[in-house]
VEXDREN-2710 file (C-alpha; in Angstrom, 1 decimal):
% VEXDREN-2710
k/r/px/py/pz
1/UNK/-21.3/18.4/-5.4
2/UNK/-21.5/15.5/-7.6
3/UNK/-19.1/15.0/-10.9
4/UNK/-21.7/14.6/-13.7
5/UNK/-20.4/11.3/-15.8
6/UNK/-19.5/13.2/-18.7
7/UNK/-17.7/15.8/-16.7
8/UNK/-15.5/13.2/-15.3
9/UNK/-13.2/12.9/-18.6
10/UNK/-12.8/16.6/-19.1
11/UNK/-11.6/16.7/-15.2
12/UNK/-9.0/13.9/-16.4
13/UNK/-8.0/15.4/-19.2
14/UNK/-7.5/19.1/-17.3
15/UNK/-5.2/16.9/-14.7
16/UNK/-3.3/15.4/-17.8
17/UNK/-2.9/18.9/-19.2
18/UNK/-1.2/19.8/-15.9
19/UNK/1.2/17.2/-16.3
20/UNK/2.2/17.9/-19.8
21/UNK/3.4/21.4/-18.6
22/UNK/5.1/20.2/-16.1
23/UNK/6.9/17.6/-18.4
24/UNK/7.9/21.0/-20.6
25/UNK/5.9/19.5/-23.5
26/UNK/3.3/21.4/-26.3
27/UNK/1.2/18.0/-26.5
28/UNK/0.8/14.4/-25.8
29/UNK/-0.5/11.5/-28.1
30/UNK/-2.2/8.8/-25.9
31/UNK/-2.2/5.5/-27.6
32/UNK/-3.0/3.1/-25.0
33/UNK/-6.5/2.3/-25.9
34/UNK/-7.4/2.2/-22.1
35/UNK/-5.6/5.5/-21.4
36/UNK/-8.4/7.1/-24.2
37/UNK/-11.4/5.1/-22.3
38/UNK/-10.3/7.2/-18.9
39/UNK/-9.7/10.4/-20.8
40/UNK/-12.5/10.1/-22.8
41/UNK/-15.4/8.2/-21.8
42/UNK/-15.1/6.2/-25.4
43/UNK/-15.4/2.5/-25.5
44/UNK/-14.2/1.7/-29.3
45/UNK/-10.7/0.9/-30.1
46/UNK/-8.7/1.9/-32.7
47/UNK/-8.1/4.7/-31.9
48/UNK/-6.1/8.0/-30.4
49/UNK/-6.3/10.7/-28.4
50/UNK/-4.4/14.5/-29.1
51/UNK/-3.8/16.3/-25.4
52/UNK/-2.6/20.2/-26.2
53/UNK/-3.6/23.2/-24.5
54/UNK/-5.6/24.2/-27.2
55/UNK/-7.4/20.9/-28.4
56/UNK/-8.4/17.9/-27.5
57/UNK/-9.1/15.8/-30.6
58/UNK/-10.0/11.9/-30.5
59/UNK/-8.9/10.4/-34.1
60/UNK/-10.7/7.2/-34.6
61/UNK/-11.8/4.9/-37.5
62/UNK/-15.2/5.9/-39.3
63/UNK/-16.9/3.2/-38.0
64/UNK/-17.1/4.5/-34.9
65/UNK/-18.9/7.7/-36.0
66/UNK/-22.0/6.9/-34.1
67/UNK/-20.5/5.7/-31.1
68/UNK/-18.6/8.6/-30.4
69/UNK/-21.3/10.9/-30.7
70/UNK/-23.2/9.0/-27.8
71/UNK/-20.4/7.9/-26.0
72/UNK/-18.5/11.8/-25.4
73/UNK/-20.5/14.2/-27.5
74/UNK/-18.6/17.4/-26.5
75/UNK/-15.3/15.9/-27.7
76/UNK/-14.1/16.9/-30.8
77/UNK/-13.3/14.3/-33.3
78/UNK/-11.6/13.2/-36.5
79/UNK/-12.1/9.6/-38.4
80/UNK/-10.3/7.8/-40.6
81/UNK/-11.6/5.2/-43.9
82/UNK/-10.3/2.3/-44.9
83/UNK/-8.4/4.1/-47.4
84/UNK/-6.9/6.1/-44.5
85/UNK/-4.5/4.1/-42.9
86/UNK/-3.9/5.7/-39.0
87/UNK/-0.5/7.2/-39.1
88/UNK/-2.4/9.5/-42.1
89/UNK/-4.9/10.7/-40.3
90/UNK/-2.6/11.1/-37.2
91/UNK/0.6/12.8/-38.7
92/UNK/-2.1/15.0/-40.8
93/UNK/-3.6/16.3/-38.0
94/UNK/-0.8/17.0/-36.1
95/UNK/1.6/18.6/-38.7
96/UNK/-0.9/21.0/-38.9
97/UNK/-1.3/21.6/-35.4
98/UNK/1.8/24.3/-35.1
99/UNK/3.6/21.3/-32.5
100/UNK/6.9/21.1/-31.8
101/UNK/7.2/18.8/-28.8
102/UNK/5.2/16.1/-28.4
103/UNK/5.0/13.6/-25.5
104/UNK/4.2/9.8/-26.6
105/UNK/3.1/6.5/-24.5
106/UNK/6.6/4.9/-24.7
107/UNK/5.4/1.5/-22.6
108/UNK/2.8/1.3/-25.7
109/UNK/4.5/2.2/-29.2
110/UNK/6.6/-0.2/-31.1
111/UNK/10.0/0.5/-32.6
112/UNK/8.4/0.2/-36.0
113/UNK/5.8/2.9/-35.3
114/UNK/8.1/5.4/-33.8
115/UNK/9.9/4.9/-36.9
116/UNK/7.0/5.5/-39.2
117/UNK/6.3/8.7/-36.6
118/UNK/9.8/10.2/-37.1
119/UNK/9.7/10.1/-40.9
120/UNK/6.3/11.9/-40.9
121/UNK/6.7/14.3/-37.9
122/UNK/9.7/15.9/-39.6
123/UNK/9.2/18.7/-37.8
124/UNK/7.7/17.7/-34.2
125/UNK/10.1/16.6/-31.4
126/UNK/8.5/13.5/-30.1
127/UNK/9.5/12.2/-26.1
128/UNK/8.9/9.3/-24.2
129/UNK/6.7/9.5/-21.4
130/UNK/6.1/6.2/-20.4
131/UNK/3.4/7.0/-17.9
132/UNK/1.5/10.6/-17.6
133/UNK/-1.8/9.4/-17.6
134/UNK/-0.8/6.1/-15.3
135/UNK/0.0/8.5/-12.6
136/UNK/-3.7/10.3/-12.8
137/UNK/-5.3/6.1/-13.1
138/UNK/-3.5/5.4/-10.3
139/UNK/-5.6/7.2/-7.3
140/UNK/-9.5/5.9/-7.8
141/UNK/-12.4/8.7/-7.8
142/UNK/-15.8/7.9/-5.6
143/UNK/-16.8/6.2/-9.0
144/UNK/-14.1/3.8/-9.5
145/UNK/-13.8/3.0/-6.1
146/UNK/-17.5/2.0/-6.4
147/UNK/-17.1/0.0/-9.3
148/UNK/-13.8/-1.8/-7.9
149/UNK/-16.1/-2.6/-5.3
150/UNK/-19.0/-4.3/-8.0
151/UNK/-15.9/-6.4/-9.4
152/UNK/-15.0/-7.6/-6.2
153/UNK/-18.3/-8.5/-4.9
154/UNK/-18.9/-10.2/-8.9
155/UNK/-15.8/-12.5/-8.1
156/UNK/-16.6/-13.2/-4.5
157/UNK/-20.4/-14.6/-5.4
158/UNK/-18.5/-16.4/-8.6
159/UNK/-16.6/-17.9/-6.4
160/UNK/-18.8/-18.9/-4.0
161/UNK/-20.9/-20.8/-6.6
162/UNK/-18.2/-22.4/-8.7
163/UNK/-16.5/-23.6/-5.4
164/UNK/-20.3/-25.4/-4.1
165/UNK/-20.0/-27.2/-7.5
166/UNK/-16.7/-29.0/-5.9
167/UNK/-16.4/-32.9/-7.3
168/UNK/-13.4/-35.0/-6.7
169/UNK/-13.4/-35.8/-10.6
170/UNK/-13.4/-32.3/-11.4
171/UNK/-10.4/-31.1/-13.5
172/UNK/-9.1/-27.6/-13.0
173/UNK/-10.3/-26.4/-16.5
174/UNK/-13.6/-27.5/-15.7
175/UNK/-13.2/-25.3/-12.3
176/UNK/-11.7/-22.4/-14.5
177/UNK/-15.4/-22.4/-16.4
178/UNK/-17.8/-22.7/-13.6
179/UNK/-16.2/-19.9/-12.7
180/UNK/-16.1/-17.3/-15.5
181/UNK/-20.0/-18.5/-16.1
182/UNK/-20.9/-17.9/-12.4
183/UNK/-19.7/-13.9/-12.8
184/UNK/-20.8/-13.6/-15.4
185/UNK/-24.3/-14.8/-14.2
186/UNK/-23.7/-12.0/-11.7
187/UNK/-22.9/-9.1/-14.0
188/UNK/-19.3/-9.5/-15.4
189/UNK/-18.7/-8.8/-18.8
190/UNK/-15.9/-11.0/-18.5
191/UNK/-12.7/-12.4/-16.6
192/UNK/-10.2/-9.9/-15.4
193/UNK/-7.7/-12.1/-16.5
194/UNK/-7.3/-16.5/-17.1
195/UNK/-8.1/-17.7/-13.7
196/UNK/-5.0/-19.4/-12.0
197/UNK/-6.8/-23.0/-10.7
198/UNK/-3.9/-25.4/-9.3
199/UNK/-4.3/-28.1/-8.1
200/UNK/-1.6/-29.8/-5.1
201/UNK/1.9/-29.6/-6.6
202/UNK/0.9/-27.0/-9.4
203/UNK/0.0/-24.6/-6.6
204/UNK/3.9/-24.5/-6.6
205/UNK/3.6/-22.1/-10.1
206/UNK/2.5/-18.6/-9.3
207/UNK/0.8/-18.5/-12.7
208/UNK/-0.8/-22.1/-13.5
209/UNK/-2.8/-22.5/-16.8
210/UNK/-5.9/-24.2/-15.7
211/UNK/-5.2/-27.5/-17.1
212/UNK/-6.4/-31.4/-16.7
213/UNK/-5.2/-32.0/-13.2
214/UNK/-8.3/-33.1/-10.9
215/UNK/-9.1/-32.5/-7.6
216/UNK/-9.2/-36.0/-6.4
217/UNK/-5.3/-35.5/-7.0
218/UNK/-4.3/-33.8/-3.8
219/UNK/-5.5/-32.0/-0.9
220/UNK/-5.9/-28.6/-1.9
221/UNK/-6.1/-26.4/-4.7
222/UNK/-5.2/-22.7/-5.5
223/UNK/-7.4/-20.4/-6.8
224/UNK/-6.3/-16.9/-8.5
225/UNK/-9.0/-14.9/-10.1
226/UNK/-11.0/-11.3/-11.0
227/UNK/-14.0/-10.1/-12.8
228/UNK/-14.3/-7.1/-15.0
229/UNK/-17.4/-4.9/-14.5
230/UNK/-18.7/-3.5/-17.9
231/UNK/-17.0/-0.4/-17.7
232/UNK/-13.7/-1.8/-17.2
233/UNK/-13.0/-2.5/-13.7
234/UNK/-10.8/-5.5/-12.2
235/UNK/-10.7/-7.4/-9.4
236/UNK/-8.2/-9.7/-7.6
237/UNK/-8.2/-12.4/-5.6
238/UNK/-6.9/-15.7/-4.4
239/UNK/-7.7/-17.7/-1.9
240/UNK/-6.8/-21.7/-1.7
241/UNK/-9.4/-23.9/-0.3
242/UNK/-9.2/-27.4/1.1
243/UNK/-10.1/-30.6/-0.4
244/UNK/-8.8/-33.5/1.4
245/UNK/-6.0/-34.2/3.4
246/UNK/-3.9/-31.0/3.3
247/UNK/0.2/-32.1/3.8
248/UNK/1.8/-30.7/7.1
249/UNK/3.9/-28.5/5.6
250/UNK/1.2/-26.9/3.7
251/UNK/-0.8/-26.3/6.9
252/UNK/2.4/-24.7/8.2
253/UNK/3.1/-22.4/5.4
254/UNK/-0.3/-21.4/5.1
255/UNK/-0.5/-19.7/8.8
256/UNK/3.2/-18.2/7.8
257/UNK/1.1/-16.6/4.9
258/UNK/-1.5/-14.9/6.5
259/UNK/-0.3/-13.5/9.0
260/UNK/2.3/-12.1/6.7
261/UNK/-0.4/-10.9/4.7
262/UNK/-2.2/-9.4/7.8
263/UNK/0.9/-7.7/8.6
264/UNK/1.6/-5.4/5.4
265/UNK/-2.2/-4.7/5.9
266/UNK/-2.1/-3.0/8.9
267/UNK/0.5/-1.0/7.2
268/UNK/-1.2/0.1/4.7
269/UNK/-2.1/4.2/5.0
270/UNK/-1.6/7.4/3.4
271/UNK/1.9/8.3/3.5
272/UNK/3.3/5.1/3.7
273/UNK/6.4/3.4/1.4
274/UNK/5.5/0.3/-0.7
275/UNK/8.7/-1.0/0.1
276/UNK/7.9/-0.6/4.0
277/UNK/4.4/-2.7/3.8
278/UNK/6.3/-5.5/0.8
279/UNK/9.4/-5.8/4.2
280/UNK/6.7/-6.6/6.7
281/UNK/4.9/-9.3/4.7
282/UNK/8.4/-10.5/3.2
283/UNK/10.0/-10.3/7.0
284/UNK/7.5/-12.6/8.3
285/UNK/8.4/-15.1/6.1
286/UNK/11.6/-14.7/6.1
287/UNK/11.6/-15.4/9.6
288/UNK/9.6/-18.8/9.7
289/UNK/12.3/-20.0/7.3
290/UNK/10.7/-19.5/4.0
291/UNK/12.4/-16.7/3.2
292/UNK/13.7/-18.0/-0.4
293/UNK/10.3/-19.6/-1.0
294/UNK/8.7/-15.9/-1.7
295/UNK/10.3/-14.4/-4.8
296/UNK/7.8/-12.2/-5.8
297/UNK/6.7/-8.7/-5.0
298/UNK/3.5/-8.2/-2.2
299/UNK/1.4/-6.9/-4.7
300/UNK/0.4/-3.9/-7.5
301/UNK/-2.1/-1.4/-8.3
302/UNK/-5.5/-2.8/-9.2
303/UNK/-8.0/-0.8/-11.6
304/UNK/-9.0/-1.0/-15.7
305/UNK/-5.8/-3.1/-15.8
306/UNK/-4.7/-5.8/-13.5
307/UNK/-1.4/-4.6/-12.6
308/UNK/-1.0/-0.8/-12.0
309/UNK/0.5/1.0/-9.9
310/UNK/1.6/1.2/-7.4
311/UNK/3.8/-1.7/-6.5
312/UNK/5.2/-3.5/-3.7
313/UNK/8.4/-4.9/-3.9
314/UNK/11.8/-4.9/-2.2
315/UNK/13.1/-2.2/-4.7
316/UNK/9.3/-0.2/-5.4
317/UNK/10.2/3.9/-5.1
318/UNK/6.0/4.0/-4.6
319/UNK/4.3/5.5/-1.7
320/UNK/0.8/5.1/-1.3
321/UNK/-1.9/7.8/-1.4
322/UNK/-5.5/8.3/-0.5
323/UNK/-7.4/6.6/-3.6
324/UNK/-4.9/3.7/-4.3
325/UNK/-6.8/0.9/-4.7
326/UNK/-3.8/-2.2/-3.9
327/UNK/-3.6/-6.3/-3.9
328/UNK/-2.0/-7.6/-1.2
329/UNK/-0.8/-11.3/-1.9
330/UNK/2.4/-13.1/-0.3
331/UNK/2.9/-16.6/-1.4
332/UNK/5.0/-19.7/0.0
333/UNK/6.0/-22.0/-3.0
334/UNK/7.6/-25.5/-2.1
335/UNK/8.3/-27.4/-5.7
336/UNK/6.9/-30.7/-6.1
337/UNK/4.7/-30.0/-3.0
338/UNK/2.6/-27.4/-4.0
339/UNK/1.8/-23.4/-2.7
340/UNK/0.2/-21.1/-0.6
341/UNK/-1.2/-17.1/-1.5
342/UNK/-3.8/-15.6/0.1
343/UNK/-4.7/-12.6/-2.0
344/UNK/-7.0/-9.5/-1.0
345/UNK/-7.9/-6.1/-2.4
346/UNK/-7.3/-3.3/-0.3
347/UNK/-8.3/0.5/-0.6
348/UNK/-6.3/3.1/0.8
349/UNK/-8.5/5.8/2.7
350/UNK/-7.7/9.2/4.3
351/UNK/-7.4/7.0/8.1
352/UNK/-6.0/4.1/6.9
353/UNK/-7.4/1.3/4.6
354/UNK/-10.4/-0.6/4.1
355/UNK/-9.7/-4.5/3.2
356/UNK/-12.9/-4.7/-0.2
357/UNK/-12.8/-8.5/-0.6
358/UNK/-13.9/-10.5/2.8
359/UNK/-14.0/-14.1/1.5
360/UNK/-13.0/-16.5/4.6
361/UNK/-9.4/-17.0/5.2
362/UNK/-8.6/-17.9/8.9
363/UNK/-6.6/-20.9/9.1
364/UNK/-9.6/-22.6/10.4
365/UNK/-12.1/-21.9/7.7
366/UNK/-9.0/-22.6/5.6
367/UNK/-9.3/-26.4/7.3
368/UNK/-12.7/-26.5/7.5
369/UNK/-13.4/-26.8/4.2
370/UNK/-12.2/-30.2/3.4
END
């Protein structure tokens, strides 16, 4: 049976409830304003959500009246005025709740606010918990999965039309443009993050600014990027594409890197350690004597933010699960020379994994495109 839309938030928020009684807790205050989008189904910012057994109340600024009401009409909700600062309406509400230990987003409240929160909640115990509604974000639902899907297929065609624009005089900020207009044209609300467009040696830095290099430069150039569907959803990807000559030691490393890529992938399953799939990848090139030219993890969670979890790395504790929607993106970096990463997004499934983004990357089409 299908999940109506606004059903889906209430689920979440039943799951979170779970949590927070595992956790030993009366309540949790969810700050992070994406963390209230998934619980909620609200789009607005500003504002917080209240998780108890009880009650679920979203406290929010008064000019979002109207938009709450369309957005989650069953969810109870409390605003604020511009005479109202937040931690009033907050520590109000709560005080009055009958609360005495209350969970708080931890990777999301400053020192100053916990602070402020400690002076007002004389009377409420409040504990860290860094990530309670990260764990429920981390395994995708038929509906995410299909919109991780739209984002991926936004960047692809994006990509597609910024890279037939190709002219040697081109500089990498222009490239950085054509791109963001071209998924946009085909139904991004926007870039899932500043795309990474390096040209030769700067393929070397992992995260390039787009900046004034030109392609006429050098041989090749690296190109890191996502969209963001309108509901929230990231993709992404990176793939490097041939403009010219391509130096010998590029050509090498780039075979290293995919078939260390194509390695983790056919790891990738229900069941299986993070760590496992980032020592396959990491193992290949290890073993073609790049080894110290790969310092960064294989790859992270993927979903309303562009690094979730889980994550690959030599020291990740993660183990993947059906839902899970990954990156998988080993790099070679030689300074002065330039880089290689080949970047795909990969869904877990009950048999295995399906690969979402399908953008050539043999080392052939790699070649074939100067």
């Amino acid at each position: 049976m299908a999940v109506d839309k606004q059903d889906r938030p209430a689920q979440r928020r039943g799951k979170l409830l779970s949590l927070i009684k595992k956790a030993g807790l009366q309540g949790l205050l969810v700050t992070n304003p994406k963390n209230v989008t998934y619980l909620t189904g609200f789009s607005g910012d500003d504002s917080y959500l209240v998780v108890t057994p009880s009650k679920c109340v979203l406290l929010t600024d008064s000019r979002f009246t109207t938009q709450v009401e369309q957005e989650c009409p069953d969810l109870p909700y409390e605003t604020r005025t511009a005479r109202q600062p937040m931690s009033d309406l907050m520590s109000g509400f709560l005080n009055a709740a009958g609360i005495h230990s209350l969970g708080f987003e931890s990777l999301n409240v400053t020192f100053a606010q916990h602070q402020d929160w400690t002076t007002r909640l004389k009377t409420i115990t409040l504990v860290p918990m860094p990530d309670l509604v990260e764990q429920l974000r981390a395994i995708k639902d038929a509906t995410e999965i299909a919109e991780t899907r739209d984002a991926v297929e936004m960047a692809q065609r994006g990509f597609e039309v910024a890279k037939s624009l190709f002219v040697p005089e081109m500089s990498e900020a222009q490239i950085a443009a054509d791109l963001e207009h071209a998924m946009r044209r085909f139904g991004a609300s926007k870039v899932a993050f500043d795309p990474i467009i390096a040209v030769g040696p700067r393929a070397a830095l992992p995260h390039a600014r787009a900046g004034t290099s030109r392609l006429q430069e050098a041989g090749f150039v690296l190109i890191d990027w996502g969209a963001t569907t309108p509901s929230g959803y990231k993709s992404d990807l990176t793939r490097v594409v041939a403009t010219g000559k391509v130096p010998t030691q590029i050509e090498k490393a780039y075979r290293v890197v995919l078939e260390a890529q194509l390695a983790a992938i056919a790891l990738i399953r229900p069941g299986q350690s993070c760590q496992v799939v980032d020592t396959a990848a990491r193992q290949v090139i290890e073993n073609a004597g790049y080894g110290k030219y790969f310092g960064h993890g294989l790859g992270h969670g993927l979903g309303l933010d562009v690094h979730e979890n889980p994550r690959f790395s030599p020291i990740t504790k993660d183990e993947l699960k059906v839902g899970h929607i990954v990156t998988v993106e080993p790099g070679i970096y030689f300074p002065d020379l330039g880089g290689i990463r080949i970047e795909d997004d990969v869904l877990v499934t009950k048999d295995g994994c399906e690969v979402l983004s399908n953008l050539p990357k043999s080392f052939d089409e790699f070649m074939a495109r100067r």
